[in-house]
C-alpha positions, 0 to 999 in steps of 0.5 A: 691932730697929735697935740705932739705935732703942734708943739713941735711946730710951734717950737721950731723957733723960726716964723718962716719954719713954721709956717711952711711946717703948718702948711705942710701939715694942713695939706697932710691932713687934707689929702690923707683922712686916716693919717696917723701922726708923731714925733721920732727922731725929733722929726714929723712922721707920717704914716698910714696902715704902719707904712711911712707916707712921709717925714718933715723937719726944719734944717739951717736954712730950709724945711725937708720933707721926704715922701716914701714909696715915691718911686713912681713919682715924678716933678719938674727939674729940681723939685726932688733932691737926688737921691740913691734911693728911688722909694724915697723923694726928698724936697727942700724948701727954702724961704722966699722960694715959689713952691709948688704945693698942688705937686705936693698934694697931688704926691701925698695922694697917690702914695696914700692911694698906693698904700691903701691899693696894696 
Protein backbone atom coordinates (compact mmCIF):
# COMPACT_ATOMS: atom_id res chain seq x y z
CA UNK A 1 0.00 0.00 0.00
CA UNK A 2 1.52 3.83 -0.96
CA UNK A 3 2.35 5.44 2.46
CA UNK A 4 0.89 8.44 0.24
CA UNK A 5 -2.65 6.90 0.34
CA UNK A 6 -2.52 6.44 4.01
CA UNK A 7 -1.47 9.92 4.67
CA UNK A 8 -4.15 11.35 2.80
CA UNK A 9 -6.82 9.27 4.64
CA UNK A 10 -5.52 10.03 7.53
CA UNK A 11 -5.53 13.69 7.20
CA UNK A 12 -9.20 13.89 5.73
CA UNK A 13 -9.80 15.39 9.27
CA UNK A 14 -13.24 14.00 9.58
CA UNK A 15 -13.55 10.48 11.60
CA UNK A 16 -16.43 9.39 9.74
CA UNK A 17 -14.59 10.32 6.33
CA UNK A 18 -12.01 8.28 7.19
CA UNK A 19 -13.12 5.46 8.26
CA UNK A 20 -15.60 4.78 5.14
CA UNK A 21 -12.15 5.89 3.27
CA UNK A 22 -10.26 3.05 4.78
CA UNK A 23 -12.89 0.82 4.40
CA UNK A 24 -12.93 1.57 0.79
CA UNK A 25 -9.50 1.10 0.46
CA UNK A 26 -9.28 -2.08 2.35
CA UNK A 27 -12.22 -3.73 -0.19
CA UNK A 28 -9.68 -2.19 -3.00
CA UNK A 29 -7.12 -4.00 -1.96
CA UNK A 30 -9.02 -7.01 -1.41
CA UNK A 31 -10.74 -7.59 -4.67
CA UNK A 32 -7.80 -6.09 -6.75
CA UNK A 33 -4.22 -7.87 -6.37
CA UNK A 34 -2.09 -5.87 -8.50
CA UNK A 35 -3.77 -2.43 -7.94
CA UNK A 36 -1.44 0.42 -8.03
CA UNK A 37 -2.51 3.38 -6.05
CA UNK A 38 -1.81 7.60 -5.91
CA UNK A 39 -2.70 10.42 -5.05
CA UNK A 40 -3.86 13.08 -8.26
CA UNK A 41 -5.80 15.92 -7.84
CA UNK A 42 -5.82 15.67 -4.30
CA UNK A 43 -8.04 12.40 -4.73
CA UNK A 44 -7.29 8.52 -4.43
CA UNK A 45 -6.77 7.09 -7.90
CA UNK A 46 -6.97 3.75 -8.85
CA UNK A 47 -5.54 1.71 -11.55
CA UNK A 48 -4.43 -1.44 -13.11
CA UNK A 49 -2.40 -2.06 -16.28
CA UNK A 50 -2.62 2.08 -16.56
CA UNK A 51 -6.40 1.84 -16.97
CA UNK A 52 -8.29 4.15 -14.15
CA UNK A 53 -10.36 1.40 -12.20
CA UNK A 54 -11.77 3.95 -9.98
CA UNK A 55 -11.18 7.32 -7.78
CA UNK A 56 -12.28 8.39 -4.12
CA UNK A 57 -12.20 11.78 -2.22
CA UNK A 58 -14.29 12.91 0.64
CA UNK A 59 -16.64 16.07 -0.35
CA UNK A 60 -18.97 18.33 2.45
CA UNK A 61 -21.19 15.89 3.72
CA UNK A 62 -20.28 12.40 1.77
CA UNK A 63 -17.50 10.40 0.26
CA UNK A 64 -17.47 10.07 -3.77
CA UNK A 65 -16.18 7.16 -5.51
CA UNK A 66 -16.29 6.86 -9.14
CA UNK A 67 -15.97 3.47 -10.70
CA UNK A 68 -14.56 3.62 -14.69
CA UNK A 69 -15.56 1.38 -17.32
CA UNK A 70 -18.78 0.66 -15.58
CA UNK A 71 -20.93 0.56 -18.46
CA UNK A 72 -22.18 -2.83 -17.73
CA UNK A 73 -22.57 -2.20 -14.26
CA UNK A 74 -25.72 -2.02 -12.65
CA UNK A 75 -27.35 -1.37 -8.84
CA UNK A 76 -30.47 -1.03 -7.15
CA UNK A 77 -32.35 2.57 -7.52
CA UNK A 78 -30.17 5.43 -6.21
CA UNK A 79 -26.91 3.39 -5.69
CA UNK A 80 -25.36 5.30 -8.86
CA UNK A 81 -25.53 9.20 -9.07
CA UNK A 82 -26.44 9.92 -12.57
CA UNK A 83 -24.48 10.69 -15.04
CA UNK A 84 -23.98 11.47 -18.81
CA UNK A 85 -21.30 9.23 -19.15
CA UNK A 86 -21.84 5.49 -19.05
CA UNK A 87 -18.38 4.47 -18.50
CA UNK A 88 -18.42 6.17 -15.58
CA UNK A 89 -20.54 5.29 -12.06
CA UNK A 90 -20.25 7.56 -9.53
CA UNK A 91 -21.73 6.75 -5.89
CA UNK A 92 -21.90 9.02 -2.53
CA UNK A 93 -21.89 7.92 0.50
CA UNK A 94 -23.23 9.53 3.38
CA UNK A 95 -22.83 9.18 7.13
CA UNK A 96 -25.11 7.09 8.92
CA UNK A 97 -26.41 5.62 5.72
CA UNK A 98 -26.62 1.50 4.96
CA UNK A 99 -24.34 0.78 2.03
CA UNK A 100 -24.15 -2.00 0.30
CA UNK A 101 -20.40 -2.66 0.35
CA UNK A 102 -20.62 -6.39 -1.54
CA UNK A 103 -22.07 -4.35 -4.42
CA UNK A 104 -19.07 -2.47 -4.37
CA UNK A 105 -17.00 -5.35 -4.14
CA UNK A 106 -18.39 -7.44 -6.48
CA UNK A 107 -18.26 -3.83 -9.30
CA UNK A 108 -14.44 -3.72 -8.31
CA UNK A 109 -14.04 -7.13 -9.42
CA UNK A 110 -15.79 -7.34 -12.62
CA UNK A 111 -13.82 -4.08 -13.80
CA UNK A 112 -10.34 -5.43 -12.88
CA UNK A 113 -11.68 -8.59 -14.30
CA UNK A 114 -12.60 -6.37 -17.66
CA UNK A 115 -9.39 -4.62 -17.84
CA UNK A 116 -7.38 -7.69 -17.44
CA UNK A 117 -9.78 -9.52 -20.28
CA UNK A 118 -9.05 -6.77 -22.76
Amino acid sequence: MNQEITSYIQNIGVTWQVEICNQIRQLIHQEIGEIEEQIKYKQAFYSLKDKQVCVFFPAKNWINITLFHAENLEGPPGFFEKSAKPERKSIKIKQDTDFIYDLLAKHLKQIAQNITIT
